[in-house]
N, C-alpha and C positions, 0 to 999 in steps of 0.2 A: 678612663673608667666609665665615662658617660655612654660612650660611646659601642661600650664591649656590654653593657645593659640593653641599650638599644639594641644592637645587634641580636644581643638574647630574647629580646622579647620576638622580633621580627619571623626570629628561629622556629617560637613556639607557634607563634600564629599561624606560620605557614604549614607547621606539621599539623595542628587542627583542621585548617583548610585541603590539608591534602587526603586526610578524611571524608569529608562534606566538600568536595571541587565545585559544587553546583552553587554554592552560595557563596563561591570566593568574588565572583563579581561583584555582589554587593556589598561588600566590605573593602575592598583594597581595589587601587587606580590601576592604571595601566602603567608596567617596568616591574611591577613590585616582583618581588620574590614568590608570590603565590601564583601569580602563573608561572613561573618554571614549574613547578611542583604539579598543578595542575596540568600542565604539558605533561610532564611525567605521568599522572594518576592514568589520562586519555591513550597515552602509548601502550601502558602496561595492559590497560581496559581491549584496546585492539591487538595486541599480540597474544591476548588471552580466548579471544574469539574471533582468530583467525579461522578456524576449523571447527567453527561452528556455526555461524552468521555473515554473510556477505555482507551485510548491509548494516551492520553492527561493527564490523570493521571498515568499512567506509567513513561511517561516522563519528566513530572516535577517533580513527587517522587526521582527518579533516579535523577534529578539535584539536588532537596534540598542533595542529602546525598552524594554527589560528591562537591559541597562546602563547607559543613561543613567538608568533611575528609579534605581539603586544609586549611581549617579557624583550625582546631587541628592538621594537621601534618600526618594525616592518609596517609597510600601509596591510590594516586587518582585512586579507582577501586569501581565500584556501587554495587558489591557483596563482598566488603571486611571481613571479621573475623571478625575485630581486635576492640573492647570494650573497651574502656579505664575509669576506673574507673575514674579516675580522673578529667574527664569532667566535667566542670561547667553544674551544673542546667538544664541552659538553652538551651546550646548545645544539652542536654543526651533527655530532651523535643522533638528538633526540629527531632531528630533522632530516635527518639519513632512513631512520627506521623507520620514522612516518611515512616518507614517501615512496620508500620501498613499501611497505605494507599499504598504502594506499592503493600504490600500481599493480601490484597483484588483487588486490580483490575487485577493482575497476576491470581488469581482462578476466577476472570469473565471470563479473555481472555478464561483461560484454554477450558471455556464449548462455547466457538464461533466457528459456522458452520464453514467447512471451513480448519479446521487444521487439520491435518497430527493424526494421533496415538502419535508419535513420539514427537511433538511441543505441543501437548494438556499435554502429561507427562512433557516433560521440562519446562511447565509454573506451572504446578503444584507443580513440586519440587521447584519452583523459589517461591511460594507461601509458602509453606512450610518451607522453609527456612529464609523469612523474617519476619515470626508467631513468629517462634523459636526466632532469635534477637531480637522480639520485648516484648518476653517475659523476656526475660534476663535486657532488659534494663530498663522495669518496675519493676523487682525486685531490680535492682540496685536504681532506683529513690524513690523506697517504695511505687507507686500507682500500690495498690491491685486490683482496678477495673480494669484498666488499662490492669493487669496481665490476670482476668477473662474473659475481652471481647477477647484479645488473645486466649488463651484455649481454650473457645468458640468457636474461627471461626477454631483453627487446626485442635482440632476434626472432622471438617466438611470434613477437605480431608483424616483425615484417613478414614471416611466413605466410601468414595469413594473411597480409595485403600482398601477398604475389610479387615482395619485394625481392627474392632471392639473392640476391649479388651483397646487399646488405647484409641477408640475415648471414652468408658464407664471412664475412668480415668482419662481424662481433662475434662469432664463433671461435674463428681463428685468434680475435684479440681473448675472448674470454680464456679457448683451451691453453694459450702462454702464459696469461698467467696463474696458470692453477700449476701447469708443469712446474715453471721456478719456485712457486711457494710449495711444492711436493704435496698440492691437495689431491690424490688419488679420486675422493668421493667427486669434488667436482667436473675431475676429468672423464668420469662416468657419465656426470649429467650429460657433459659436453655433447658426446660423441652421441649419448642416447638421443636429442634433440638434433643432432647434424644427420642423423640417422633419417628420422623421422623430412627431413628437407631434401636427403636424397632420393628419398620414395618420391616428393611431389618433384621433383625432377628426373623420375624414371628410374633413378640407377639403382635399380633393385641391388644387385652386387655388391657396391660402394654400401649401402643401406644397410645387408646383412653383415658384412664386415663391420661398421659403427656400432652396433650392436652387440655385437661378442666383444668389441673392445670396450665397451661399456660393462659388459656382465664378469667381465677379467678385472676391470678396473674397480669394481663393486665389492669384486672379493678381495683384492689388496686392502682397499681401505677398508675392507668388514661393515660394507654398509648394505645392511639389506633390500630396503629401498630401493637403491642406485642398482641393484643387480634386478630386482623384479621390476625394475621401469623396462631394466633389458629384457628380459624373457617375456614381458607382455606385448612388447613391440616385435620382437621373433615371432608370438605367436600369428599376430597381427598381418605378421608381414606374409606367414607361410600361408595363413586363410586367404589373404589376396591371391598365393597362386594354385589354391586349391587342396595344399596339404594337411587336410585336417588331422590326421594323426600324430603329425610333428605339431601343430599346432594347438593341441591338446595337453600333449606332452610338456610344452613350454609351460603353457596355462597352471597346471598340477605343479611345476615346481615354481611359477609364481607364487599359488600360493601358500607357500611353503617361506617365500622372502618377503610378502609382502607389507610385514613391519608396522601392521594395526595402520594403515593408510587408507582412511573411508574411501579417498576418491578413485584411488590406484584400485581397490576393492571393487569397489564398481563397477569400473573398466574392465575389469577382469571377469565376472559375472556377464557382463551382456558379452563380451566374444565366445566365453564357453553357450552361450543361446543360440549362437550366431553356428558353433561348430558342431553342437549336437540336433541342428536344424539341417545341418548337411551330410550329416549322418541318418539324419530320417528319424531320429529317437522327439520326436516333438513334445513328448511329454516331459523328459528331461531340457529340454528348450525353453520349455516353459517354464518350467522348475522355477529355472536358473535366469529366465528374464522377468519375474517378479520376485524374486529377490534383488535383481538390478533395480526395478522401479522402488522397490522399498529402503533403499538405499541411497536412490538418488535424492526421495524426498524427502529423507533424514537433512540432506546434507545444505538441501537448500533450505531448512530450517521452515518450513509453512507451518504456523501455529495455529492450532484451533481455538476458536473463540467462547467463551462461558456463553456470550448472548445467544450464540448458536441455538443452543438447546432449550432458553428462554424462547426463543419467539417459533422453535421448528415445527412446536405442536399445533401452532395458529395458522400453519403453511394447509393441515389437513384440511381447515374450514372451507378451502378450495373444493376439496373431493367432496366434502358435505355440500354445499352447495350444487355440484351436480349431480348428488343423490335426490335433493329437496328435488332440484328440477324436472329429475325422472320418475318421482312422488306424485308430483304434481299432474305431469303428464297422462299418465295412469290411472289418477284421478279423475281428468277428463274423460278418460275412454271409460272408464268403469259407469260414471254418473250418465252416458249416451246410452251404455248396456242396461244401465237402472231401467232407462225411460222405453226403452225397447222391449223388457224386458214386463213393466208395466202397460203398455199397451198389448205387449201380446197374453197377459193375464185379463185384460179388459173382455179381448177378443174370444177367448175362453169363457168368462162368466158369461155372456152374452149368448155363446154357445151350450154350454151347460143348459141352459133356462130351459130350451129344446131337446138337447140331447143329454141326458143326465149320467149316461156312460161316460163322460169326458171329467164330472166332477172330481173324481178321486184324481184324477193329472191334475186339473186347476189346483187341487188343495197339494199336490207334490209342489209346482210352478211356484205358489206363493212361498212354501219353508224355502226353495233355492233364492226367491228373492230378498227374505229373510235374512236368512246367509250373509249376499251380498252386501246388504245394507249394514251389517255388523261388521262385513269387511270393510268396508269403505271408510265406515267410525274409526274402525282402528286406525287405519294408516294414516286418515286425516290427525288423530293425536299424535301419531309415531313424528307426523310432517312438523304440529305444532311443538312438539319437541326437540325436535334435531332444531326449527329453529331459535327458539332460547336459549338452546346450549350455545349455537353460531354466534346468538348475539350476549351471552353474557361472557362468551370466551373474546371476542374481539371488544370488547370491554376491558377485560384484565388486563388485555393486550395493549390498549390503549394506556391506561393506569402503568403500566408495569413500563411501557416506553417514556411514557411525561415521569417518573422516576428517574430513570437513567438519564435523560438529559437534565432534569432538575439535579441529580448528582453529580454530575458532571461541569452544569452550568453555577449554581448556587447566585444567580445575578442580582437577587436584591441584597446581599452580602457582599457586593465588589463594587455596582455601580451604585452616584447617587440623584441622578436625573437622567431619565431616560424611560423609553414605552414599549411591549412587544405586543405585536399584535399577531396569534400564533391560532389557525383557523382550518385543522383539517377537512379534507374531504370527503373522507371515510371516515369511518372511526379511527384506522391508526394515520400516520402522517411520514410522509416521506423526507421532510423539509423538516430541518431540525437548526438551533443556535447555540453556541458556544462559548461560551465566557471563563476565562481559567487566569488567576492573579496568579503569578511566579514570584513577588517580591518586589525587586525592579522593574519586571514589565507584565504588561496587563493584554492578554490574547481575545480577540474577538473574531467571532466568528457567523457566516448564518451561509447553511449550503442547501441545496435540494438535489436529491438523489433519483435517481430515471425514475420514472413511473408515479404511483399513489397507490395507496391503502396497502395493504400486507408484503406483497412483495416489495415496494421502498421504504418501508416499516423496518425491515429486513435489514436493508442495506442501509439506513442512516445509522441502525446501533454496530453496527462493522467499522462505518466510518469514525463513530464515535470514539469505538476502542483504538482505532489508528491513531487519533489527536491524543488521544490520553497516554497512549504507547509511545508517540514521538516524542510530547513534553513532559514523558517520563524523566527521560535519560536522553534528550540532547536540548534541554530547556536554554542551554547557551546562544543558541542560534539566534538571530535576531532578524535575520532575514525572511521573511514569510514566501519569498519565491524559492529558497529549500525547502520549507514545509511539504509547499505545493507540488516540487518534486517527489520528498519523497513519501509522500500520499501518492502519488500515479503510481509508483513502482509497486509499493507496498498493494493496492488493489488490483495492478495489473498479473503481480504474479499471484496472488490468492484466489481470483477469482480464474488465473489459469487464460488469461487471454491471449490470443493468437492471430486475429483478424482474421478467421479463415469463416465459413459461413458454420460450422456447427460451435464456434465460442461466444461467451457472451460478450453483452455490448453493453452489459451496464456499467454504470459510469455514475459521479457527481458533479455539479455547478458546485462552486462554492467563490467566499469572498473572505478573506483576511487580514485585518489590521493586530500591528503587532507595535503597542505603546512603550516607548520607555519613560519612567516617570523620572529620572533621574536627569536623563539629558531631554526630558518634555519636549520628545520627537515622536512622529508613529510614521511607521508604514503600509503601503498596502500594497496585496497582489493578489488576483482574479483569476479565477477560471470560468468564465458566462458571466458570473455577476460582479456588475458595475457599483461602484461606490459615489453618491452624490452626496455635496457635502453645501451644506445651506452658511453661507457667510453672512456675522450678524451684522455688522457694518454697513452692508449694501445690497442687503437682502437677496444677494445673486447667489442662484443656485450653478454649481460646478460638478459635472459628472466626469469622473473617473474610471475611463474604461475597463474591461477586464480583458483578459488572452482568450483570445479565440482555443481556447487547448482544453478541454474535460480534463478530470480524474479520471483515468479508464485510457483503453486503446482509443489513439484515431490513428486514421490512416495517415496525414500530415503532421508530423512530430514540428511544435512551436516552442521556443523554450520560452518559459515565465519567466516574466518580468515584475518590478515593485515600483514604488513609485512614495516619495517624502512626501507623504502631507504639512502642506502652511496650514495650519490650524490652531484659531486664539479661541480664549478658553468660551469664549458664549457662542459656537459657531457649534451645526447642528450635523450628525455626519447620519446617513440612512443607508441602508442594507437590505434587500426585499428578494424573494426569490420573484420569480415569473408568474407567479397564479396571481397575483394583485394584476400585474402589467395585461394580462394575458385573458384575464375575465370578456366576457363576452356579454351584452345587451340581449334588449327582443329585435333588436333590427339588426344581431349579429355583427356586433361595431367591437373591435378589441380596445381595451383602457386606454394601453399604451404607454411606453415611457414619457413622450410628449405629454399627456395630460397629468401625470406624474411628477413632472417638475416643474407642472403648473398649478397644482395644488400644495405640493409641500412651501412654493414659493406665497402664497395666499394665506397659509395657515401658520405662516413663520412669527404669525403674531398673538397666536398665541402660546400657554403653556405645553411641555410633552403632555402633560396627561388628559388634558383638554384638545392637546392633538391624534392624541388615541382614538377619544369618541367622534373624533372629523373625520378619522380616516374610515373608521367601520362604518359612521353613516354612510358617507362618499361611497363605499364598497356595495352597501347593500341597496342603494339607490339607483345604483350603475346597472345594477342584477335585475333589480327588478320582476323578482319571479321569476330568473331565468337559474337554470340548476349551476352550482360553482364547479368551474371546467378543471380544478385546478387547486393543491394546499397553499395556503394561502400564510405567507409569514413575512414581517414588515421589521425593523428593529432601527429605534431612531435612540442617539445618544448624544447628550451636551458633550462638547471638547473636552472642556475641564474633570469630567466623570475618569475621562480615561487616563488622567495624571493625577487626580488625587485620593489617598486612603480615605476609605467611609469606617465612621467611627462607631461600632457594633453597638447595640443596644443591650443593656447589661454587662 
């Protein structure tokens, strides 16, 4: 009886928890029944935005199979080996469709504009790799189809690694067994894909053959889809040799099958751009190739940002400022015409005195200089005003940015010893810190973004919204080198990077530690900025590199790395972007890291807030009346801040 109470209460908990997954960590251990549930909640969450989110289904695939190895006992790693025959049923299920849903939207990423040689191959091989698993684990569960749509899709990247001989031998395993199990639809895909491998081996013939037997086989099994994959690759095939009228033809009854399929849709549109460009109708080409790009950028999901429109109007002060400039200019010419203008009136009075015919011009000369000097009034107010608008809008701006990260950071509310020393260069600042309590773990952060003043103004409230968007909906992670991942991706494909010379090159430094207070461990992982950490014991200062890797395109893809911090609770950890390091003298001497952890190791004796006022004198001492090269942000925190709850006042 006890026991069947127990059981019932475990029941409800977990169906509460499967409500709220994000806070089942802090309630129940590792095995329990809530993460199966939460496995479940993450799988349903990515089968649901398969066809909407690449990267939304990456990340909840990778959650369902990061709880279920906690709910089995597996070592907690989202590329683990390890198979265990033994698994219930239902388990071996939920880890079948994760990893099939994994490896498909790992081989979408792979083909997104944007990545590196480098990250296009390691998503492939990440694609690759979760095919294979999930082959294995439907031969373990005995779903043959299961096995087939597998085979199916790996063939598709041996294609694309130019492995051929491979991809012919999971074709032929996948098309047996859709034949014995009488799956018509899949023996469509089959042949649509074996199709598609006989083009990149020539056999045009062999190709359009696979293809009718695909759009034959689509109509058996009544799948629409499976016939317009065939008619899109006919038409495909005819435009290769020229036939645009058949392949036109094709296109039109594409779409007619094409079964509400955004991407099939799309593929579809840019070949008919492709056909009515070789029929010469270019305005129909055009039509019909942006409605391809409008489609394509539904599909990869790029969302616009609210800050956008907070900070775009402050972009103009740019254009104003080269108004003032050309104000001013104008100004000088006009003020040289004054004086020319007065001397040649001088030259005249002078004249006049003698010749009194010329009076009535002198008295014309003076109203036109008259005039001018009412001109010059004016525009010098026009100037004095456009600049007070520039400076009370890059004000707001300011204001309106130290809001969003104070809403974002709220740190006298989390931490309870600790100093920030945050010191634009401009009015706004590019270099921004982060602080966000999750419950069990406590996020910090301090990064600096290319540039200063309005355009890195810009790009720190983008990144802001990135961290708030990440530790939305995948707060589970605990690893701060996925963050760091997927912040590069996330700004590499918004910002549309390509490494070609017309894409941008902006990018963030950033540093992260990520506390747990539960098991009072933190980690951390860097992109530029290094993490020093002051030991109270022996006063020895310890720097923590960071990855040579930006947020943003580089041309050498590094993958980040973390790193366990040993740290007892009276030990001092600091975070600084480069305008401290980077400050320049009157004898043009830079600060430097070296004298940086010669001072935080000098000042370790006293208090943070009393170390605030060291650091800023130290800063402006160093300056010396020399102009700040640089935004300048410092963020120093006791250990124990970062594992224990501060007790709110009232």
């Amino acid at each position: 009886m006890k026991f069947v109470i127990l059981y019932t209460y475990f029941l409800l908990l977990s169906a509460v928890l499967f409500f709220s997954p994000l806070s089942a960590q802090n309630y129940w251990p590792a095995g329990c029944f809530a993460d199966y549930d939460t496995a479940a909640y993450y799988l349903d969450l990515a089968e649901k935005a398969k066809n909407a989110s690449l990267d939304q289904t990456i990340e909840n695939s990778l959650l369902a199979l990061k709880y279920l190895n906690r709910y089995t006992g597996i070592s907690d790693s989202a590329h683990s080996e390890e198979i265990h025959i033994s698994e219930s049923p239902k388990t071996l299920n939920i880890r079948q469709r994760a990893c099939f849903l994994a490896a498909k939207s790992y081989f979408a990423v792979s083909h997104t504009m944007g990545l590196s040689l480098y990250s296009k191959t390691t998503y492939m091989g990440r694609s690759a790799k979760y095919f294979e698993r999930c082959i294995k684990l439907s031969e373990i569960t005995n779903k043959p189809l299961e096995t087939a749509a597998a085979c199916n899709e790996l063939a598709l990247i041996h294609v694309y690694r130019g492995q051929y001989a491979k991809a012919f031998i999971l074709y032929d395993r996948a098309f047996k067994i859709y034949s014995e199990n009488n799956c018509f639809e899949g023996m469509g895909m089959v042949y649509n894909n074996k199709g598609v491998l006989d083009l990149a081996c020539q056999d045009t013939m062999q190709a359009a053959s696979d293809f009718q037997c695909a759009i034959t086989w689509g109509e058996i099994a009544e799948n629409q889809e499976v016939m317009a994959q065939g008619y899109v690759n006919m038409a495909e095939l005819c435009l290769s040799q020229n036939n645009d009228q058949f392949a036109e033809c094709y296109l039109d009854t594409a779409m007619i099958h094409y079964a509400n399929n955004s991407i099939l849709k799309c593929r579809i549109f840019m070949l008919y751009s492709k056909v009515f460009k070789k029929q010469d109708d270019f305005r129909a080409a055009f039509n019909h190739l942006e409605t391809y790009n409008t489609l394509r950028d539904q599909i990869l999901n790029r969302e616009n940002l609210r800050q956008i429109n907070e900070l775009e109007s402050y972009l103009k002060n740019e254009d104003q400022k080269q108004t003032i400039k050309g104000l001013k200019q104008e100004t000088i010419i006009q003020t040289h015409l004054l004086t020319f203008f007065k001397i040649v009136v001088i030259c005249l009075l002078v004249v006049s005195t003698f010749l009194g015919i010329f009076m009535k011009k002198t008295s014309n000369r003076n109203k036109i200089v008259n005039k001018q000097n009412e001109k010059i009034l004016h525009q010098k107010a026009m100037m004095e005003e456009y600049t007070e608008n520039i400076n009370s809008s890059l004000t707001y701006a300011s204001r309106l940015q130290r809001l969003i990260i104070r809403g974002s950071v709220d740190i006298h509310k989390i931490l309870t010893d600790f100093f920030v020393i945050y010191q634009p260069k401009d009015v706004v600042s590019g270099d921004f810190y982060y602080v966000r309590d999750l419950g069990v773990r406590r996020i910090i952060a301090v990064a600096d973004c290319t540039g200063h003043g309005v355009p890195a103004a810009f790009l720190s409230v983008l990144n802001i919204t990135f961290l708030n968007e990440i530790f939305s909906y995948i707060d589970k992670f605990t690893e701060p080198e996925m963050v760091l991942e997927l912040l590069k991706i996330k700004v590499v494909q918004t910002l549309n990077q390509t490494g070609d010379s017309t894409s941008s090159m902006d990018g963030m430094d950033i540093g992260i530690v990520i506390a747990d207070k539960e098991l009072h461990e933190a980690k951390y992982a860097g992109a530029y900025i290094d993490l020093m950490i002051l030991k109270a014991e022996t006063s020895e200062v310890i720097t923590i590199k960071a990855d040579r890797n930006p947020i943003g395109w580089y041309h050498r893809e590094v993958a980040f790395r973390q790193t366990v911090l040993d740290l007892k609770d009276d030990d001092v950890i600091y975070m600084f972007s480069d305008g401290y390091t980077d400050q320049i003298n009157n004898k043009t001497e830079k600060f430097t890291k070296f004298r940086m952890r010669k001072i935080i190791n000098e000042f370790s004796k006293y208090d943070l807030q009393t170390q605030r006022e060291k650091y800023i004198e130290t800063f402006n001492e160093w300056k010396n009346g020399v102009e700040q090269v640089d935004d300048v942000l410092l963020l120093g925190i006791r250990a124990k801040s970062l594992f224990e709850n501060k007790k709110l006042d009232g």
